[in-house]
TORPAPA-717965 format. One record per atom (N, C-alpha, C, O): x, y, z; residue in one letter. Coordinates in pm, whole numbers, plus 50000, padded with zeros to 5 digits. Example, Ala and Ser with C-alpha at 12.3 -4.5 7.8 and 13.67 -1.06 7.14 Angstrom:
REM TORPAPA-717965
513194943150780A
512304955050780A
513204967050780A
514244966850846A
512854977550708S
513674989450714S
512905000350787S
513415011450804S
***
This chain:
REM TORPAPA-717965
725449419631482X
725799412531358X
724579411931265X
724689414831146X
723329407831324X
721879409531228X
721939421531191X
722019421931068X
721939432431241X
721399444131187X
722809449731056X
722569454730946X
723899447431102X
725139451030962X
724689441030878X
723969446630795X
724719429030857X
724389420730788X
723159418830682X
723209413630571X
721899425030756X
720419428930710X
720679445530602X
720059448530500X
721849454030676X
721899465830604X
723109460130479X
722759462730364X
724239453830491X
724709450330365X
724099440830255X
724449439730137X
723169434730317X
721999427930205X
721359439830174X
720619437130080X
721279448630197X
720239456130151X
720769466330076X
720179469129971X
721449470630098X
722579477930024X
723209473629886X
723709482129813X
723149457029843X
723439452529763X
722999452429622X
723889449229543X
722119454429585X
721069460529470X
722099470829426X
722919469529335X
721879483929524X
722279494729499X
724039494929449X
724339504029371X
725069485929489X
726339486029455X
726659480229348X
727729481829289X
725229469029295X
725499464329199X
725169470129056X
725589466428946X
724179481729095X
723789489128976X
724709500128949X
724569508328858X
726129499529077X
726439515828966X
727589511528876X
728219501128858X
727599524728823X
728609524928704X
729779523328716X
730209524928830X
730549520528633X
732359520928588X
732699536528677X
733599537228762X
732059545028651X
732669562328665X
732039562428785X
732929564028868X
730689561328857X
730459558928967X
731259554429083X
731519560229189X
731639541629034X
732699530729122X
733769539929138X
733629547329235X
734979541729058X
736269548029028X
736249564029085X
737199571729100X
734469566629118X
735239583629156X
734679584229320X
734809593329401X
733939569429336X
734309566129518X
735599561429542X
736219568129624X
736269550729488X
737409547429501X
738459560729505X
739389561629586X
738219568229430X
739269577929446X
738909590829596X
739679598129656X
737679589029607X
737269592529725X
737789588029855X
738379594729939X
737369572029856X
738499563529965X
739639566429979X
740259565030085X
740189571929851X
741899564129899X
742039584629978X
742839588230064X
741179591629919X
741739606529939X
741559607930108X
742259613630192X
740229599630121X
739789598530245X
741229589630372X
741669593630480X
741519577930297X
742489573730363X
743769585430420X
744209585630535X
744079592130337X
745579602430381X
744999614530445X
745779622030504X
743589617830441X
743369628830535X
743069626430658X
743279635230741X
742499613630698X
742669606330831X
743889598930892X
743929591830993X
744729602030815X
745959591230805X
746269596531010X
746709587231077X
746109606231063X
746539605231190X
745829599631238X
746439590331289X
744719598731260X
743679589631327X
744299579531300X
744939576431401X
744559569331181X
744679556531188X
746189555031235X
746379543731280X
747209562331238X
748369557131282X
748399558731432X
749389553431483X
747449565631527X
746979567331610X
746819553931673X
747619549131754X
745579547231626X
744969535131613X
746219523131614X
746439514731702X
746919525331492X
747599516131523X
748769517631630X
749579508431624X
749019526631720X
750279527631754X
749869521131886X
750659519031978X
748239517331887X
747439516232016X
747749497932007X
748309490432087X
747159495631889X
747029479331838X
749149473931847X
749549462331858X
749779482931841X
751379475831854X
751459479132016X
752029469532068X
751249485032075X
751099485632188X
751039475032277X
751859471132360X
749389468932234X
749369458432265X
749639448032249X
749339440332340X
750479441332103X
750819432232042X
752169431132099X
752569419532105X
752969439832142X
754689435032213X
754619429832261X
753819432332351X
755219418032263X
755799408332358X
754479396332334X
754739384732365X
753559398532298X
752609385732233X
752889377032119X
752739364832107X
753439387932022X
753509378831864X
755379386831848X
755969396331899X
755689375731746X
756999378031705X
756979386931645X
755949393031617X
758619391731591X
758859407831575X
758469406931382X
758489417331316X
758219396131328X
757879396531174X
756129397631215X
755409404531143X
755819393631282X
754539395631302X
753969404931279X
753219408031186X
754619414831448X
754459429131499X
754569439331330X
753889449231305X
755669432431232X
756129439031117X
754679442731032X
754529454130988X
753779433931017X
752929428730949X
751539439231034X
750389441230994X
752089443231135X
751049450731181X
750939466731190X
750009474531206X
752619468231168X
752409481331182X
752609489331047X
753119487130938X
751749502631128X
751599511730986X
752269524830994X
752769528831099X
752289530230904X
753179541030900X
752789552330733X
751939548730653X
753559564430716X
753109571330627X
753009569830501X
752369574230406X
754409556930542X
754559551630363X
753659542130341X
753249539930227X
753229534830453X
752209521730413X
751049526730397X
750109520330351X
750989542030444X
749159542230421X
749489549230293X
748539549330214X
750259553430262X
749969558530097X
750499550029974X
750269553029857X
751049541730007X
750929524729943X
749009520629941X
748199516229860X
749009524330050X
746909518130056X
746499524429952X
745969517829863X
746619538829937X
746059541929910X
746159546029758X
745309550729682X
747499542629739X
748049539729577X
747389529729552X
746869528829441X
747269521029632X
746939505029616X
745399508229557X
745379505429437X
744369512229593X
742879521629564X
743259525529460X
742619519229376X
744129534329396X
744029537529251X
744459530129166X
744019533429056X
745199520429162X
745349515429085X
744169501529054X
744209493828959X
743369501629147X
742089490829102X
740859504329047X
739659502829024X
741689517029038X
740579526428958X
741349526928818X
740929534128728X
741989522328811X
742799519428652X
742409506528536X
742319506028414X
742209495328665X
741679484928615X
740229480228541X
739139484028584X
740359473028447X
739029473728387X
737819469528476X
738039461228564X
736789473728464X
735049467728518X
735099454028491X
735099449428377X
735149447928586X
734919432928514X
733299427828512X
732759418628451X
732849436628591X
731299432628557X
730739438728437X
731289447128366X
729799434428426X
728889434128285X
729569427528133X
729059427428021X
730799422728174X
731779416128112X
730719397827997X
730209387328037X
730929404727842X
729989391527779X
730849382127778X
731849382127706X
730579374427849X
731839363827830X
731489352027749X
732439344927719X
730249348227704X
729999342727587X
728909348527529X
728169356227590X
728719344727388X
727999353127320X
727079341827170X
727639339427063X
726299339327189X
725589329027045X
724059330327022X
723369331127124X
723509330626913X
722439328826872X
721969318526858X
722419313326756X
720859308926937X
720289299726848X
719619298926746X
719359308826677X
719249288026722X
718499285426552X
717239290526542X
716799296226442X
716119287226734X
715389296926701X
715039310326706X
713979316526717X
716729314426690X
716649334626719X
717179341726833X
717769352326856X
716639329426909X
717239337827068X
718989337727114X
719889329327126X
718859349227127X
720309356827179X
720729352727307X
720199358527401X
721739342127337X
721969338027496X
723209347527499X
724139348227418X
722949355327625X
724589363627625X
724829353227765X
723909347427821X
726459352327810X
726369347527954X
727149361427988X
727999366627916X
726559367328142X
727059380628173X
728499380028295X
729059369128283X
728839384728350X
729459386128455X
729089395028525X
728879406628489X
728939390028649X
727579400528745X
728669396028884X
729579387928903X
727849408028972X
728809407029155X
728279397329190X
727199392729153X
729379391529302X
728969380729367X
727389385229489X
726439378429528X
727769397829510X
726709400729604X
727249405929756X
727899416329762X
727089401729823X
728039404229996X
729449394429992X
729349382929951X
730549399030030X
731519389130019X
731539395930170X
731109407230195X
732149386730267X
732729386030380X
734319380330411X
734639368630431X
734949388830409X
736349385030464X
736859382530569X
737319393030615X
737099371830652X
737849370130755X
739649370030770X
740249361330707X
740239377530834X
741449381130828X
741959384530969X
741279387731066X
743179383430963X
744249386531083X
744939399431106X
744379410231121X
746359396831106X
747009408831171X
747189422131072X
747569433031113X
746829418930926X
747459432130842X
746609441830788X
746079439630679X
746389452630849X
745509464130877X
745579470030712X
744719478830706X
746169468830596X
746239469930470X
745149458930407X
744449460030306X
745239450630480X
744009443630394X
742669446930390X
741779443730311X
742679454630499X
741359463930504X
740919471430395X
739819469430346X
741699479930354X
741139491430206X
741609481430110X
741569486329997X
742089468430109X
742459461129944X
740939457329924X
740199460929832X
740619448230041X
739199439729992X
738369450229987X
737489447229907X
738139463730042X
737259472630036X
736939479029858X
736059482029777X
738599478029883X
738399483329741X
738329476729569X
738209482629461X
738479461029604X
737879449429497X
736899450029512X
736239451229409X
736209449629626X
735089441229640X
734079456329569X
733189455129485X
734449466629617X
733319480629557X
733499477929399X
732519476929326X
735089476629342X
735279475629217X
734439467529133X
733729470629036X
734619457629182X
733879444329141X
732109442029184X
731619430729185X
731249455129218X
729929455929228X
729229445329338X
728199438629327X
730369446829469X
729979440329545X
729829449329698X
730109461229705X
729329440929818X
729179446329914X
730209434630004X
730209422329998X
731219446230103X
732589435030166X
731829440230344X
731609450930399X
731649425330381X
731599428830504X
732879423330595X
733179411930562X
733529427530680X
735129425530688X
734969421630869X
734189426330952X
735999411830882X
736099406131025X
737749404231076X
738389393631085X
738119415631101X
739659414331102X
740019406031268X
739209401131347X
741239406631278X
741379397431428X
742009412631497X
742459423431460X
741719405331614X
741629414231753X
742889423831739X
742719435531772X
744489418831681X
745899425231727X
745479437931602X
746149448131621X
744859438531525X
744519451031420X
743329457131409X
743009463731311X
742469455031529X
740849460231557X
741029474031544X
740369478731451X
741689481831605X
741699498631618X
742529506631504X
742649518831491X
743139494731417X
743559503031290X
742659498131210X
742359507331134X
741809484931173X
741069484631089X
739729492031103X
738999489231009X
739159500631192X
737989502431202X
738529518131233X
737609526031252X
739849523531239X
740499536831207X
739969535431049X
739089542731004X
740509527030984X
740559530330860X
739239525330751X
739149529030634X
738299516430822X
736779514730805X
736099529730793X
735239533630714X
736679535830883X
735819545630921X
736179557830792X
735319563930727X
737469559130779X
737669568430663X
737229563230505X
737099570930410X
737049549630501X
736989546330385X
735359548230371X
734799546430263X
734689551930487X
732949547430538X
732599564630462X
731679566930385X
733779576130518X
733619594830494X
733449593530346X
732439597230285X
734889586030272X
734779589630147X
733909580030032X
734179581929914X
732909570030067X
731899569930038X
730349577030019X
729429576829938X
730639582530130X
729389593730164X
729779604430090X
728779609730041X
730699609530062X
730849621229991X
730799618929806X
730999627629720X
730619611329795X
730069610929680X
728639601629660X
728279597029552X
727979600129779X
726619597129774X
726299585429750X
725289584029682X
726959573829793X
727049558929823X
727169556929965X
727809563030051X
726209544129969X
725679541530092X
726999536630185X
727719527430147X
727269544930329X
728419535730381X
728359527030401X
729419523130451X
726999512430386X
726779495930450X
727799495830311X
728579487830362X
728369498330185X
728809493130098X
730189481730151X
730419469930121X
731009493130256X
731939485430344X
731849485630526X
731869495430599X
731779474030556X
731239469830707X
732609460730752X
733299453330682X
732779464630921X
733289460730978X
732749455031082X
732049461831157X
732949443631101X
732419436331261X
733069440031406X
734129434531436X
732629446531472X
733259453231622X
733439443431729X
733899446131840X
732999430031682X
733209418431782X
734259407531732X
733929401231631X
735219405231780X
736639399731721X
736639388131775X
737789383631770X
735699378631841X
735709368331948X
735179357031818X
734649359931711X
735439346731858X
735079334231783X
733559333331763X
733249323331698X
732829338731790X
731259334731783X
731249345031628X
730919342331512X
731679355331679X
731269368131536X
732039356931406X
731299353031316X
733119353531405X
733679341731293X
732919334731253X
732659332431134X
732289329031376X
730839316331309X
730189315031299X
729639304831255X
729489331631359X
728009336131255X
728459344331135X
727619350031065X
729559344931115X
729609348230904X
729759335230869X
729049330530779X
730609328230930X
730669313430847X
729599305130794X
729619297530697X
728619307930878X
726909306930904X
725599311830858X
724479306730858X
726219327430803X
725009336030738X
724289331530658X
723989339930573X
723779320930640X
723129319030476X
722019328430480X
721189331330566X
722259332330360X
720999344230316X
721439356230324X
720799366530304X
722219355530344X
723179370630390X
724449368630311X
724519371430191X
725249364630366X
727109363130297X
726729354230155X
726269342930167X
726979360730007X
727089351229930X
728399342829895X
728389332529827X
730079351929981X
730769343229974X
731749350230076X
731899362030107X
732559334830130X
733379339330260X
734699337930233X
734999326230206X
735689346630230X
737089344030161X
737829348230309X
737789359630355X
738679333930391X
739329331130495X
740949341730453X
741539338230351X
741409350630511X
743079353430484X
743829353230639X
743819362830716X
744419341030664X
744969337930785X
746219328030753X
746919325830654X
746149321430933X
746769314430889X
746149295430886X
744939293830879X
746899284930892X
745909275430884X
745309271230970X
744879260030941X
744959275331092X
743759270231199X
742669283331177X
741619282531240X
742889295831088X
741459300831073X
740979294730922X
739769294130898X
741789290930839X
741509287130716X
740829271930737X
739819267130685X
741579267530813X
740619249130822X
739509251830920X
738619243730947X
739629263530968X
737869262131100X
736929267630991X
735739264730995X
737489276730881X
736229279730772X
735699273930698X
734549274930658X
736959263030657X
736649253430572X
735759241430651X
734999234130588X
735899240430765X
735169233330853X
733719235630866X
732899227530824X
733419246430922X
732139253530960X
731409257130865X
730319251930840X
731939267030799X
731099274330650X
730199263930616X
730539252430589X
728729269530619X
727769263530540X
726969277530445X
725799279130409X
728569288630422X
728349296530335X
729219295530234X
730389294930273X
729009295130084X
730259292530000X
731609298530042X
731659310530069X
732749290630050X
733719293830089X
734859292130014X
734799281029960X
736139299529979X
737349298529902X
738409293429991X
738749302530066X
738969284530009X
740119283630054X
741299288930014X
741629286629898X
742009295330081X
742949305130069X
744469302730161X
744519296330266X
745529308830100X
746519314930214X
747819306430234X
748949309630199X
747239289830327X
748359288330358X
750319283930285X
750389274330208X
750989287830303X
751579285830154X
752989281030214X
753789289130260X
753209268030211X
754229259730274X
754829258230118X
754369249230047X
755829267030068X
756309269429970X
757889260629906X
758839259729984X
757939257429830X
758929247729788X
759949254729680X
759559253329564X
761019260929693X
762119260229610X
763069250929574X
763919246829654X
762939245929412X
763849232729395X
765199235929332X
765079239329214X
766379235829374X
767729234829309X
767869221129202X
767809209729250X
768029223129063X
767879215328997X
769369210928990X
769949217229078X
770089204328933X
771459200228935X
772499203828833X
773729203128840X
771409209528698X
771819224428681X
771709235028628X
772109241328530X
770879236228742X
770349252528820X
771919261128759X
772939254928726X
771779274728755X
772579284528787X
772799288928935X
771949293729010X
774059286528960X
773979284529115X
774219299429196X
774149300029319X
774519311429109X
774109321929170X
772939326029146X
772349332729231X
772409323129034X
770529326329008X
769659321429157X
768599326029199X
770359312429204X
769439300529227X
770099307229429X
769169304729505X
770739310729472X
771029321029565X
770259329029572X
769359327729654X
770319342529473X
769399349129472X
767939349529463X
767229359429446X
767609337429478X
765939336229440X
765719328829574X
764609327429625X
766749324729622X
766289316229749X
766449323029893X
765819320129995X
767479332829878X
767739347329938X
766139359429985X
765569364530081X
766049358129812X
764489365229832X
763299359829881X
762529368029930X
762919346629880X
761749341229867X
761689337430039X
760659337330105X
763119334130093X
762959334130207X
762909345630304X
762279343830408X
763559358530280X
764019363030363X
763759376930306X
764439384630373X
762939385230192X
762609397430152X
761519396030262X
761909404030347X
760409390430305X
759079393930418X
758939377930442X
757999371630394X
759959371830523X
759139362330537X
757619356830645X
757279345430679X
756989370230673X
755899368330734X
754689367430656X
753599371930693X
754999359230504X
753959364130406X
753969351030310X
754999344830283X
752719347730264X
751889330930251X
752859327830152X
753079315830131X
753539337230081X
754099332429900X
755689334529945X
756519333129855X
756189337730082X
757309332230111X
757639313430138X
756879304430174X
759669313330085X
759949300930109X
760319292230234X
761209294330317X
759239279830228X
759679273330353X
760439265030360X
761059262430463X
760589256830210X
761539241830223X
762059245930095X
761529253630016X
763389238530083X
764519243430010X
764969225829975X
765439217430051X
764539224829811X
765129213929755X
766349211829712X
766579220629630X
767189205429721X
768879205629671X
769109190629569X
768939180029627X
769309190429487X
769569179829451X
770789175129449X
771679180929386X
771069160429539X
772459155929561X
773899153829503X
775039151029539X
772869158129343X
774369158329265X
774929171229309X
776139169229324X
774709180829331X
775249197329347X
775549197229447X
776589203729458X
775089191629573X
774579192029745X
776289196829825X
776409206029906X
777199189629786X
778199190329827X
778829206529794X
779289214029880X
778719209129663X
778959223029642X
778509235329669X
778999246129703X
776859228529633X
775969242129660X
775499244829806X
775179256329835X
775449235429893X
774799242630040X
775749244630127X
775339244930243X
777469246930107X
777989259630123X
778069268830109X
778789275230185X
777539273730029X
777379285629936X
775749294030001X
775659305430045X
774879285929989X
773759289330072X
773919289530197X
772989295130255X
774889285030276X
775269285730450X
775739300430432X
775149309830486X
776859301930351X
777699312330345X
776979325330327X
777049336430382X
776249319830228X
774739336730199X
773819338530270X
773329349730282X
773309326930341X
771749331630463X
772199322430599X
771289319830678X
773479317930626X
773359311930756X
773029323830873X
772519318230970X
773109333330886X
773899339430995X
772239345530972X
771719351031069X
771809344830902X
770409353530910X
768789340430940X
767759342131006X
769179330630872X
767999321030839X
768649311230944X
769849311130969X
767779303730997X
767749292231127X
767529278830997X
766469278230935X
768539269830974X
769059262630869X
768069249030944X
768339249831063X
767189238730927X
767039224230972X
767219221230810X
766819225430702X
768209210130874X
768499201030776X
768279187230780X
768409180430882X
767849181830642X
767459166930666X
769309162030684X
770209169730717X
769449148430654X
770629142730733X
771779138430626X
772859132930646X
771179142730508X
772409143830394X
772909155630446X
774019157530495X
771699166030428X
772409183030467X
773199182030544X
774379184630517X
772809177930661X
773329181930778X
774999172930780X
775879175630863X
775139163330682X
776329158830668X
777239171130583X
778409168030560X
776989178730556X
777599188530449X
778019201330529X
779209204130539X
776979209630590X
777069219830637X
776259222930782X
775049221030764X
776569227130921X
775989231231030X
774459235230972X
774019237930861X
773919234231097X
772499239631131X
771899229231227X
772639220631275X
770429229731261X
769609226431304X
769149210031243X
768739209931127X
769189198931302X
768309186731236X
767029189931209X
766399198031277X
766579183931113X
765149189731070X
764459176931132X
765079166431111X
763349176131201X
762289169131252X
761289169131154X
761219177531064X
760359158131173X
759559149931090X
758679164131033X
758659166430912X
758209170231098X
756919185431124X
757759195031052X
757049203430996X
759319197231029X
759299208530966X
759309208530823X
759619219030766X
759049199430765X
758449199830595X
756659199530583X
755949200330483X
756459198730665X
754859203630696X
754329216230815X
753279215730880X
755359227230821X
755399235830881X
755279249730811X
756309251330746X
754589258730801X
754809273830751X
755399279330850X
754859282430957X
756419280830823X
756999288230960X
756659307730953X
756519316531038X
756649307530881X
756659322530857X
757849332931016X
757719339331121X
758859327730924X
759819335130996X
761179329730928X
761319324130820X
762189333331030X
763859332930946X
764139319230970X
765129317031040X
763309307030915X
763309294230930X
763299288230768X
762819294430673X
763969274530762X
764029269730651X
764569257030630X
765729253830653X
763429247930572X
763819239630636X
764519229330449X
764099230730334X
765579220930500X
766859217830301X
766389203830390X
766279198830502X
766199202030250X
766189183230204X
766519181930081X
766079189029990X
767339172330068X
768519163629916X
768009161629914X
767289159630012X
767609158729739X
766709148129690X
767779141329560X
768799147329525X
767349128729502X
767759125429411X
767709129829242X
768469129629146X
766679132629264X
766359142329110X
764799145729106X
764019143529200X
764419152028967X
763359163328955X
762099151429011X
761029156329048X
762209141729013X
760909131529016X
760789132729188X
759849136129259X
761619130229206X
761359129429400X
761099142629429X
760339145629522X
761719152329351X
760949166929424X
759899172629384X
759389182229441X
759379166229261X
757899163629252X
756989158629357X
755999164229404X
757539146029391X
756909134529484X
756799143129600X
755649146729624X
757649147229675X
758059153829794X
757229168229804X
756769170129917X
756999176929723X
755849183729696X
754639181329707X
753869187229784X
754329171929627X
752999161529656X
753169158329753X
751989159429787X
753699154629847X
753379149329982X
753069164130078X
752379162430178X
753429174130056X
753969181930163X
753529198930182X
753519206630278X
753129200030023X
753049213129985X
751749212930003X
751139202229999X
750909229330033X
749479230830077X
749249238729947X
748289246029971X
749719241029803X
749159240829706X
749239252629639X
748669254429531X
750019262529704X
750319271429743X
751259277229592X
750739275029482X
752589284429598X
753539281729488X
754839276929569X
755209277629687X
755589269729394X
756939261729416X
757669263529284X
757259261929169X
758689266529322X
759309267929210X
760939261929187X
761719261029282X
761339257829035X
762469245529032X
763549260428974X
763159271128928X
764669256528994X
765929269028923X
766709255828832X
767279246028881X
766539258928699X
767139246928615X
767499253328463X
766769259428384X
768669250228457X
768369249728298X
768209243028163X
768219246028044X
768039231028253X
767509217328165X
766129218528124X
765319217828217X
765529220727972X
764119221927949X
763349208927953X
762169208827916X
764159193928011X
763259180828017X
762799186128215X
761749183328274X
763829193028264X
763239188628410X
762109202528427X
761149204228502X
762539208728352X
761609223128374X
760199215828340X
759309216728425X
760009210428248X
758799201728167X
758119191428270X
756889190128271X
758909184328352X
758669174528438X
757919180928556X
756909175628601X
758419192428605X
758409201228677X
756859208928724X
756119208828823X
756879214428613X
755839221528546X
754199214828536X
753059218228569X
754869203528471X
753809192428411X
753489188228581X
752369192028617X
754199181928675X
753569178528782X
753399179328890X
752779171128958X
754189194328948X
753419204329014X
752119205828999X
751599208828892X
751409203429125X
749869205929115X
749239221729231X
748299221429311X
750099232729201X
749759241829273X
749539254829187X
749849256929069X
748829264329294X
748189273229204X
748899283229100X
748359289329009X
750609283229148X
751409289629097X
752659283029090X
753179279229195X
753219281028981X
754199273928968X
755409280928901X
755169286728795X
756959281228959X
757999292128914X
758919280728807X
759149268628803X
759159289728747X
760589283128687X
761899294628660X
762089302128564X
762589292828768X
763839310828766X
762979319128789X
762589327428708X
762489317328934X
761959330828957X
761379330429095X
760479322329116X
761709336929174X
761429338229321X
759339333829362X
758379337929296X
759299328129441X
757589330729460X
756959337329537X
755819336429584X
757979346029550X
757419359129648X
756229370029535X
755529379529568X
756469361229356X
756059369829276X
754539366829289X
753709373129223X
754169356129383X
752429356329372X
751739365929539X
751779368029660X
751109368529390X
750759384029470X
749429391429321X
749749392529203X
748459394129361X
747969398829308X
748509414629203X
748229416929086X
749129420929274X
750099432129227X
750819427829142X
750759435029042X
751479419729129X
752829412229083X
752059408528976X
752379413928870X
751389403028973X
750309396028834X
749789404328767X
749129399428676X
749789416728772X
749149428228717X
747499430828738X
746709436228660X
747229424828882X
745369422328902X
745169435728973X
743999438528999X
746169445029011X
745719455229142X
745939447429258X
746379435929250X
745669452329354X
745789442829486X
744919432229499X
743989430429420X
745139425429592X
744059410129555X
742739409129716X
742039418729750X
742739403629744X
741219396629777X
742119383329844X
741789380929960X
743059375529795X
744249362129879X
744459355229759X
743939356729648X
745089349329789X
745029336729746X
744439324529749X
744319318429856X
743979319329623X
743189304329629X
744459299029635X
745559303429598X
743969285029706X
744579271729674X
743919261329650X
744439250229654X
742509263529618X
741599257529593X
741489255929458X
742469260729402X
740289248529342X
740149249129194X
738749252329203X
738309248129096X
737939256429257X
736779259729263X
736189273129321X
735649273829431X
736349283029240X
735729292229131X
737029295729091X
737239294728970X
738009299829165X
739069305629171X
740399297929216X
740279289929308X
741899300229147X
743099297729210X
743819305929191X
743639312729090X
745069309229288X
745479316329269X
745359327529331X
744729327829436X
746229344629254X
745839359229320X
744669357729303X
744319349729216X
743569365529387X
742139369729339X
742229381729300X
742979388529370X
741669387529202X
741709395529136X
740149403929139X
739469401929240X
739679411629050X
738709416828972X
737579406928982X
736669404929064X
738109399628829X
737319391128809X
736709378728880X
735599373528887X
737839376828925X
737819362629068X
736389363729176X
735819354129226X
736019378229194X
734769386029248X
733789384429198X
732779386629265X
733639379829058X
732529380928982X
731919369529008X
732379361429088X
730789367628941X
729849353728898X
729059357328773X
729159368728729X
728379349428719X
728019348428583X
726539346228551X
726089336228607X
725769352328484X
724399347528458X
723679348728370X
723979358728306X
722679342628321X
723039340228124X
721609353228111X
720539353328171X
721989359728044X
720709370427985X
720229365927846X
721049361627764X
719059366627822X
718659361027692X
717439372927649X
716649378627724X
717589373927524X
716979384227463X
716119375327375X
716519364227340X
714799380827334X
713799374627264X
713109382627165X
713199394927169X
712279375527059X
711079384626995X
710209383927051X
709759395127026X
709229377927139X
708039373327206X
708179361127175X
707199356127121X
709309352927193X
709809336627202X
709199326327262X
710029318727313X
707979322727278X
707799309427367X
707739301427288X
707579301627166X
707959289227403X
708389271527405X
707139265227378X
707069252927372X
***
């Protein structure tokens, strides 16, 4: 871990000085590099599902495996952050003072970012390929069930660096997957200038715990869809259809399903009728007076289930499913289906999460979806960043000042 760590500090100078055309014609290197190794890494992974049967559930296992279309998704995914603008060297303010001097404030790399992450072997070339974009150095710590596809595909992204004459420390992988390697990045000071957690919430609260390296909180996304009372009640199907059940092994899928009691009687037949037979229904005890399923227990409105789970609670109107959010939601996105513009307003106004829907599924937060390229996670935090991470989200800022021979 010292010696990768000592070579991506050192390496860092050098990633931060190159160019726009520099950056974009390694990136296009990576991703070329990705599909000519593509057997090696499906190799790799067929090794990593191997071992994952019968350990983790079958949305899990989903989340892990790769295939021809997903690696050239990666590797689409790589060009299209070679499309996106440089966000470094970016003037983001610009003034003269009175006595002459020119303060620019710049946007500069953060420096080493370190990612800690789990089962999805795609997140490997995303952060590889922000973090190069964005004039940084990514040192990457994936978990054990995706070790032999992420360091399959470390390794190709490591060729097509070298071939255009950038140092391979630019992207580093850690070969030790055990809890100690976690909490000496959490730990690096002087090394990691920032640690971005993508899990689920017992790796996100042990980072947020430990880190005495700047850290983003990220990920967990106990997601809230609200049926307003009146919602469009096939809109409001279809968005609850998707958000639960297009991937629900994924942070910006839905976990709790608001109904408001004026509709309740009408509408969660209609939702039995469209996702019973697929989604595992807990219902609080209005629901469950209306339509079959599961009683919902105290834990499943504070549960990510990430699976064909979902858990309906009546409420009385837009104020309690405010309230009920506030109590429950990890900050994540929520979104109301209404076509009343006072509750959309209510809604809107006091939702306190990083993404907030109104008619519209929240499967849409996603760095892609936002038009950022692929992302880096999600904040749920307000400090540097919320939200997709993007480009810019990578950056930091530092004021350049130009002079005549100016002293104080």
């Amino acid at each position: 871990m010292k010696t990768m760590l000592t070579a991506a500090k050192a390496a860092k100078t050098e990633i931060a000085c190159l160019t726009t055309e520099q950056k974009n014609a390694a990136l296009c290197a990576m991703a070329d590099a990705l599909l000519a190794n593509e057997a090696d890494i499906l190799a790799a992974n067929t090794l990593d599902l191997e071992a994952a049967k019968g350990t983790v559930s079958d949305v899990m296992l989903d989340r892990l495996l790769l295939s021809s279309a997903r690696i050239a998704g990666m590797a689409e995914g790589i060009r299209q952050v070679v499309n996106l603008p440089d966000p470094v060297g970016r003037i983001l303010e610009e003034y003269t003072r009175s006595d002459g001097l020119l303060i620019q404030k710049t946007a500069v790399p953060m420096g080493v970012i370190a990612i800690i992450y789990e089962s999805r072997p795609n997140v490997t070339s995303d952060a590889a390929a922000l973090a190069l974009k964005s004039g940084n150095v990514c040192v990457l710590r994936g978990g054990k069930e995706a070790f032999r596809s992420a360091n399959a595909i470390v390794s190709a992204l490591k060729k097509g660096l070298v071939s255009v004459g950038i140092t391979e420390n630019a992207v580093n992988l850690v070969q030790d997957t055990s809890r100690d390697s976690a909490t000496a990045l959490m730990t690096a000071n002087g090394y990691i200038d920032l640690l971005i957690p993508r899990g689920g919430a017992g790796l996100i609260q042990a980072c947020v715990r430990t880190a005495t390296v700047p850290c983003i909180e990220t990920g967990t996304g106990i997601c809230h869809v609200y049926v307003e009372k009146t919602a469009d009640q096939a809109m409001a199907l279809n968005i609850i259809e998707n958000a639960k059940t297009s991937r629900p092994s994924v942070c910006n899928a839905e976990e709790v399903l608001l109904v408001d009691k004026a509709i309740a009687k009408e509408f969660l037949p209609k939702l039995h009728d469209r996702i019973g037979a697929k989604v595992e229904l807990r219902l609080d005890e209005t629901a469950a007076a209306i339509i079959p399923g599961t009683p919902a227990g105290a834990a499943d409105f504070d549960t990510e289930f990430l699976d064909y789970i979902l858990a309906v609670k009546c409420v009385e109107d837009v104020q309690e499913a405010v309230a009920h959010i506030a109590a429950h939601s990890t900050g994540h996105s929520e979104a109301i289906v209404t076509s009343d513009p006072h509750a959309e307003t209510v809604f809107t106004s006091g939702v306190d999460s990083a993404a907030v829907y109104v008619n519209a599924s929240t499967r849409f937060t996603d760095g892609g979806e936002f038009g950022l390229g692929c992302e880096m996670g999600i904040s749920t935090q307000k400090l540097h960043a919320r939200g997709p991470m993007g480009l810019r989200e990578l950056t930091t800022y530092k004021y350049i000042i130009h002079g005549k021979g100016h002293v104080r």
